[in-house]
N, C-alpha and C positions, 0 to 999 in steps of 0.2 A: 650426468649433470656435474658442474664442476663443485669440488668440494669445496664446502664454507669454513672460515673459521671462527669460533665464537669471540663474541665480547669479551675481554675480560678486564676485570681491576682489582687492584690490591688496596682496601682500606686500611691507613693507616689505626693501628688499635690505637684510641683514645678517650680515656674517663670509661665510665660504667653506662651503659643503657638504660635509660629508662625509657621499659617494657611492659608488656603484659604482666598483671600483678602475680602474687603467690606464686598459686600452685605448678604454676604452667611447668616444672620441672616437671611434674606427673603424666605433661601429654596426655594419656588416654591412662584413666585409673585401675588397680587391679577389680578385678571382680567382686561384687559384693559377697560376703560369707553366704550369707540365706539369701541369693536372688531365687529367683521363681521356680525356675527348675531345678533345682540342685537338689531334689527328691528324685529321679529319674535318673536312669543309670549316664552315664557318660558317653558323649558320642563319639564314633571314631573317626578316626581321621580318615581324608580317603588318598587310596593308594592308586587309583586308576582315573584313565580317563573318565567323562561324561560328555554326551552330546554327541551322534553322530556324525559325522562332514564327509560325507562321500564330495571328492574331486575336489576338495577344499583347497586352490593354492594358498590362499591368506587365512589366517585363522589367528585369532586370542587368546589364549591357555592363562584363565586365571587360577596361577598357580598357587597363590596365597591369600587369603581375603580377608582377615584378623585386622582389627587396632590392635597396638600393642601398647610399650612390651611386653607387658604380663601374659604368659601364654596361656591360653585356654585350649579347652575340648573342643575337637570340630572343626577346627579353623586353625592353619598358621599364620606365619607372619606374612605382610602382604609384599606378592610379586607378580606381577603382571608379565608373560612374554608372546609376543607378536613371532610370528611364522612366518616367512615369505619364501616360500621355496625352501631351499636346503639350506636358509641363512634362517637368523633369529636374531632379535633385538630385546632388550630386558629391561624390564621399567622396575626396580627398588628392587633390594635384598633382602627383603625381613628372615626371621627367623628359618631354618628349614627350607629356604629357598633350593638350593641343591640339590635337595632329596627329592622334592618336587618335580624340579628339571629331570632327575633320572626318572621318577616315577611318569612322565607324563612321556616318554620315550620318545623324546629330542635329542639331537646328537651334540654333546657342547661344543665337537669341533665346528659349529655352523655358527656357535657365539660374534656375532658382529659387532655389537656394542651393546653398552649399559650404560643407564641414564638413570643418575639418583636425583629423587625430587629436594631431599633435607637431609639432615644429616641428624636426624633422632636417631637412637640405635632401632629402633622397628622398623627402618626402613633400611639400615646398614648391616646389621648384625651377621648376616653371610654375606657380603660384601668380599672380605679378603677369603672367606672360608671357599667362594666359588672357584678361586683359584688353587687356593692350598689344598682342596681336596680333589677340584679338579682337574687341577695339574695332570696333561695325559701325557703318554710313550705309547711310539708304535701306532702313530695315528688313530691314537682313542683319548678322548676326553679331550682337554683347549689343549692344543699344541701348537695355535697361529697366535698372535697379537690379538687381543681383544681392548677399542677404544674404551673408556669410560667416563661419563662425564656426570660433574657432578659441582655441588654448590663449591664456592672456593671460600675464603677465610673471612670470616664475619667481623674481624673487625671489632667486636665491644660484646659485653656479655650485659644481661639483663639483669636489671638494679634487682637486688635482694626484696624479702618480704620484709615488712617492717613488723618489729618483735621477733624477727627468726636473725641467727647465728648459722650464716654459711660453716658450710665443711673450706676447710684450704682448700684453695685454688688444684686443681688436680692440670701439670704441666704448667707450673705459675710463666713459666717464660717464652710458651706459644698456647695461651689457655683458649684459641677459637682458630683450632686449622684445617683449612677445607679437607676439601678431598683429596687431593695429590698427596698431602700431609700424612692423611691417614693411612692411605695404602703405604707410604714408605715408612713410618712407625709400626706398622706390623711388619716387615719384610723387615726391618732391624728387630724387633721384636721373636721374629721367626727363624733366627739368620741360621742357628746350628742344623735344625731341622733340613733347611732350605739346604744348607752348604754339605750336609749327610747324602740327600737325596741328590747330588749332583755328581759325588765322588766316583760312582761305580758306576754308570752309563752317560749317554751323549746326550740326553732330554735338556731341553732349553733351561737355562736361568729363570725362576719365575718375575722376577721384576721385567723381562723383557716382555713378557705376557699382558702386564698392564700398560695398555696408554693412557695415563691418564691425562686429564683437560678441568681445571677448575673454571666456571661457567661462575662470569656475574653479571647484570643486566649493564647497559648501556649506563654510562657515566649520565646523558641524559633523561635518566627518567627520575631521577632525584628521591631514589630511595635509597636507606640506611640504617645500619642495627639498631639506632632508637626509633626509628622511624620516619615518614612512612615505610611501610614494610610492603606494601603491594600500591604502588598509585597506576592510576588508570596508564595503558601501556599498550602500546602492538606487539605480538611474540612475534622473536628474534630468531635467526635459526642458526642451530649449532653443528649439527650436522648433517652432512646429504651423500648418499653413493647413490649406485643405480637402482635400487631398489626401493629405499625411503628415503625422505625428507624431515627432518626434526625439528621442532623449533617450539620455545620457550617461554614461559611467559610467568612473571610474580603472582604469588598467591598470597592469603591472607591468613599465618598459620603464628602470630606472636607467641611467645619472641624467638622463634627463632628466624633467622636471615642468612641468607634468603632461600625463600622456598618456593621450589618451582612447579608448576603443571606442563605437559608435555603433549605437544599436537604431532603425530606419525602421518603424514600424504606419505600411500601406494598408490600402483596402479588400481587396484580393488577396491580399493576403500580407505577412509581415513578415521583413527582411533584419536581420540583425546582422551587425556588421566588428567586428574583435576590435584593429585597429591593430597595432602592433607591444609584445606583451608575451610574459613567461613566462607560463608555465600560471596562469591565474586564475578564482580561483572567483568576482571579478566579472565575467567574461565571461559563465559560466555562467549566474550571471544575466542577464546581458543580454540571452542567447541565450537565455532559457527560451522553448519551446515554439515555436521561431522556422522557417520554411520554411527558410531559407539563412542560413548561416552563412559568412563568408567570413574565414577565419582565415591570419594570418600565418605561414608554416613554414619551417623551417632543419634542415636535415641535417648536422648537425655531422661526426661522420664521414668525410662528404668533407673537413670543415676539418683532420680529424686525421690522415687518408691524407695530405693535400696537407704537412703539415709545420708547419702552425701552432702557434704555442707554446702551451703548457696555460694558460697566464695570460689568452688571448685565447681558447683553447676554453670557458675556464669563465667568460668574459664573455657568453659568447651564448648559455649555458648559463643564465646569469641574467637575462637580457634580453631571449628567444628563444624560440620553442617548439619541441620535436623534432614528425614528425609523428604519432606513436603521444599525444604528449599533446592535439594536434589531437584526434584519436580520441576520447581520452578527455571531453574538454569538451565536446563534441558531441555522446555520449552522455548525460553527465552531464545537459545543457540539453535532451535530450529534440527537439534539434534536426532535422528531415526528410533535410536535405539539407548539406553543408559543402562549400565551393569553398576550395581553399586559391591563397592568393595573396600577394602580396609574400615570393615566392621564392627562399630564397637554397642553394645557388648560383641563380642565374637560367638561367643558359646552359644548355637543356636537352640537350647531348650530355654532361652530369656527370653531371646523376641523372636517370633514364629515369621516364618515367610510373608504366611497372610499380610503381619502385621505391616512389616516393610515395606511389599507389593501396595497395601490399601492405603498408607503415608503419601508414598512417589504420585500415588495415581490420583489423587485427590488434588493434585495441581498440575500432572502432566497424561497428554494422551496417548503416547507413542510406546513402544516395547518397552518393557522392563525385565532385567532379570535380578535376581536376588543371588550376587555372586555367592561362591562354594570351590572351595580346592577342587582343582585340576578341573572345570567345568572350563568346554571350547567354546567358542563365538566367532561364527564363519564373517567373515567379511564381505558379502555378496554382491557389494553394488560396484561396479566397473564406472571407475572414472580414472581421468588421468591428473596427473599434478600441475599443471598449467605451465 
């Protein structure tokens, strides 16, 4: 299929956002001191696969299933990668993403592309580290070009809290730069390291490693860093080879902007990631008629046992999905199957599987699983991309 190239624009930064209030700097908050389990030793991480797949050619590796950043027990930072043969696609970098990829015994030289939903640090955080560490020699680890696409330059930052005293601007004279931005602030950030590791063999330059693509919706959908931040929209598509199709679509994640969900058509099946948003009926579409849907879930509840203030409950309440509204989208989209993932809390001695499993299913009837590092998901149903 012929390759697409994405939408893009460059908003002009002008004045301050007015966004989502307070807290929303905190995304997903650290762990409560005394949640529920924190009597009960600490769980470990897992370093192996789960899930059998005999003759699997497409499969899921949810490699990371955490909200972050704060890192907890049990769960890393969340990453998603897709399998199609001897190629691989990667949806976010959170935390430990890397380690992941090696532990789940994927070859990074198969790395095709990466696709960042937002640019929180839990979903970027190994972002450049997947290159800096996995810079390979000798046809081991990335030693071809990996695409990467990802939100590009927001344009305006969200209005302060009122009573609160920002920290100075950190980069006051490019304070919101997408993604191309950030990969080349590390690689100047990295340079000596970078220009050591080049002296004494032939291994490629790592900047040549990154393509990057900053991804922004259609000038016509008339979204923008104050808002709207997701209005109703068809996802767009950003990239296609022979093997997958990618395409795009706003989510509802204030303030940050803009943040995307991701629909994958294979031959085998087609994945949607919903990223980090509230209930949205562009998910919905994204996910129509989709085999897996891998949706981001938050149990507030626990945030309100634990003692969090209401001003921070009803940040994540805008920002966030409960899992009954999981449920619902997923019904809605007419979707087979939904993995929920980038879990907050993470630490699974808080909220127990049951508990996730009986939320989704109390408003949706189809498969569920309650993601978990390195856990596979066959893609089994055979259709083609039209």
């Amino acid at each position: 299929m012929r390759p697409t190239t994405p939408t893009r624009r460059t908003l002009l930064a002008g004045g301050v956002a007015a966004a989502a209030a307070a807290p929303g700097a905190l995304c997903c908050a650290p762990p409560a001191a005394a949640g529920r389990g924190r009597g009960r030793p600490a769980p470990a991480d897992a370093t192996t696969l789960s899930g059998d797949l005999p003759g699997a050619r497409t499969r899921v590796v949810l490699l990371g299933t955490a909200a972050g950043p704060y890192p907890e027990p049990g769960r890393q930072g969340c990453a998603t990668l897709l399998v199609v043969g001897d190629r691989s696609y990667l949806v976010d970098t959170g935390y430990g993403t890397l380690r992941k990829f090696i532990q789940a015994g994927v070859d990074p030289a198969g790395l095709t592309a990466t696709f960042i939903t937002h640019l929180h640090s839990d979903h970027t955080a190994d972002l450049f580290n997947l290159f800096l560490l996995g810079w390979g020699t000798g046809g081991h680890g990335i030693v071809s070009p990996v695409k990467v696409f990802g939100p590009g330059e927001a344009g305006g930052l969200p209005a302060t809290t009122p009573g609160t005293t920002p920290a100075p601007l950190a980069n006051p004279d490019n304070p919101t730069p997408g993604t191309t931005q950030l990969l080349a602030g590390a690689v100047d950030a990295w340079a000596y390291d970078l220009n050591i590791r080049t002296r004494y063999n032939s291994r490629a330059g790592l900047p040549s490693l990154m393509e990057a693509t900053d991804v922004m919706p259609p000038d016509a959908v008339g979204s923008s860093p104050t808002g709207p931040y997701a209005p109703r929209m068809d996802p767009f598509v950003v990239f296609e080879d022979d093997r997958v199709r990618v395409s795009a679509t706003l989510v509802d994640h204030p303030p940050v902007y803009p943040s995307y969900g991701y629909r994958i058509e294979t031959d085998d099946g087609v994945i949607a990631l919903s990223g980090d948003t509230t209930k949205s009926d562009n998910v919905v579409r994204l996910a129509e008629d989709a085999d897996l849907l891998v949706h981001e879930v938050m149990h507030i509840p626990y945030y309100a046992e634990a003692g969090y203030p209401q001003e921070l409950l009803d940040f994540f309440a805008s920002s966030h999905t409960t899992p009954e509204d999981v449920g619902r989208v997923a019904r809605d989209a007419g979707a087979r199957h939904v993995a929920l993932s980038h879990i907050g809390p993470g630490d699974p001695r808080e909220v127990s599987d049951a508990t996730w499993h009986r939320s989704v299913r109390s408003t949706y009837r189809g498969r569920i699983t309650v993601g978990h590092d390195l856990q596979q998901i066959n893609l089994s149903t055979p259709r083609g991309r039209g």
